[in-house]
C-alpha positions as CSV (number, residue, x, y, z in Angstrom):
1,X,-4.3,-12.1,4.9
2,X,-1.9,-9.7,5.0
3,X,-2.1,-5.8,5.7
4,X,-0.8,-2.9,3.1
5,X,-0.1,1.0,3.6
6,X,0.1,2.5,0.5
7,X,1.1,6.3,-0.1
8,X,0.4,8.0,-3.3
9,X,0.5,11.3,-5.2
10,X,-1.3,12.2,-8.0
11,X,0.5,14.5,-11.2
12,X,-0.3,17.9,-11.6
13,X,-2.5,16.6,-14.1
14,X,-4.5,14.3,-12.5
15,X,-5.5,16.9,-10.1
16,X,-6.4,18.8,-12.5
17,X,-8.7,16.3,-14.5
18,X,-10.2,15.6,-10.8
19,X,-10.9,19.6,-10.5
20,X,-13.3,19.5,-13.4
21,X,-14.6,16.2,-12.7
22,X,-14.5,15.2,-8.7
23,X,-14.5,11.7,-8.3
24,X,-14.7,8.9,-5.1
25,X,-11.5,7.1,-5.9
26,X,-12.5,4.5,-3.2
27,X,-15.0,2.6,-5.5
28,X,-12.1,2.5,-8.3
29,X,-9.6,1.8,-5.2
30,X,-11.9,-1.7,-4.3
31,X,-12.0,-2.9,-7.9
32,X,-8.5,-3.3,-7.6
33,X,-8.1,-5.2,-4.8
34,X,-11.3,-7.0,-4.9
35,X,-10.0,-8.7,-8.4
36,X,-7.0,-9.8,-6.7
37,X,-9.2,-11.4,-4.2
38,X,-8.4,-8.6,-1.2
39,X,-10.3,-5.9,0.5
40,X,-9.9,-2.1,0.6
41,X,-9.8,-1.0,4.3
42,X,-9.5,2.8,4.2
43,X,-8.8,5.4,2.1
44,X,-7.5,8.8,3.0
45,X,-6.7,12.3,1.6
46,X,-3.8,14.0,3.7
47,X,-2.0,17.1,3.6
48,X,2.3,16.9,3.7
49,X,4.3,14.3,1.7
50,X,1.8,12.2,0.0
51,X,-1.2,13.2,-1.2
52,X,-3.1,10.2,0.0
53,X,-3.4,6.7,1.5
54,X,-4.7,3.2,1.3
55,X,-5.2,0.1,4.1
56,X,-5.7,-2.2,2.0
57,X,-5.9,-6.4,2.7
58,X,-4.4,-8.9,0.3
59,X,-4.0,-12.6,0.0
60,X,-0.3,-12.1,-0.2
61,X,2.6,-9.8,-1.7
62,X,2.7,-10.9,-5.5
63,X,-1.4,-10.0,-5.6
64,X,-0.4,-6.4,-3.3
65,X,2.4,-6.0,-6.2
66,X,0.1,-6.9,-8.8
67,X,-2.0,-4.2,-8.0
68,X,0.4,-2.0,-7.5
69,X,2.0,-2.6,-10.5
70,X,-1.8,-2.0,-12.6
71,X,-2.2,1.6,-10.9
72,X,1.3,2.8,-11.0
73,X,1.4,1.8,-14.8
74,X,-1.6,3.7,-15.3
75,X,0.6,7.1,-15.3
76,X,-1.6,9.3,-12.7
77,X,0.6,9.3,-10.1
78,X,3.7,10.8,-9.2
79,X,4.7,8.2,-6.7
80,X,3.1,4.9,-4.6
81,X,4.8,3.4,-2.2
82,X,3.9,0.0,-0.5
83,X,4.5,-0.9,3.3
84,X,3.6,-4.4,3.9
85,X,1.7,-4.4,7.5
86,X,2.9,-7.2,10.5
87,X,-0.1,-7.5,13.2
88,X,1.4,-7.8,17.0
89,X,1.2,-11.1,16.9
90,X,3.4,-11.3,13.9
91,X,5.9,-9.4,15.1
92,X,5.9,-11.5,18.4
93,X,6.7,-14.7,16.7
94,X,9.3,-12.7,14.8
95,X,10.9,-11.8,18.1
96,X,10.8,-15.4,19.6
97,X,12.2,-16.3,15.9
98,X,15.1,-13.6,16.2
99,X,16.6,-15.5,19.5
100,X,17.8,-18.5,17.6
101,X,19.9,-16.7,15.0
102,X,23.1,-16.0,15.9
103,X,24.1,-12.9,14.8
104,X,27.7,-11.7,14.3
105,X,27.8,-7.5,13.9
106,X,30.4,-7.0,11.4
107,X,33.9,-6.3,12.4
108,X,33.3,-8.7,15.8
């Protein structure tokens, strides 16, 4: 299955709402994924751009975006950004595919 960085920040709101009540997003994080029939890998709070991070596994990119799609809809977050994951491996038989096309750079 296919590996998924997500980046996220909450509103101003939603931090607040978290202040008075603290809760372990992780358990709400693996619902998600779980029903979509993925896994939830990691989750991580981070100071600097985005508030926070997910690894997350997923049968494939509609059921990543489906997921995506349910929590960004649900209006506590700023922003979420998805970067779809390529093991070695993947990226090796990407580079043995990348020597049969025959690339012209424009202008050439």
């Amino acid at each position: 299955m296919p590996f998924y960085l997500t980046k996220f920040s909450y509103t101003p709101e939603t931090w607040a709402r978290l202040m008075q009540k603290p809760e372990d997003r992780r358990a709400a994080a693996s619902r998600y994924i779980e029903s979509v029939g993925g896994r939830l890998h990691g989750f991580w709070y981070a100071f600097g751009d985005h508030d926070a991070y997910n690894l997350w596994e997923a049968p494939d990119n509609v059921s990543m975006a489906a997921v995506a799609v349910a929590i960004s809809a649900g209006g506590a977050l700023s922003e979420f950004k998805t970067t779809v994951l390529l093991t070695v491996e993947e990226t090796l038989a990407a580079l043995d595919k990348a020597k049969a096309i025959e690339y012209r750079p424009p202008g050439s």
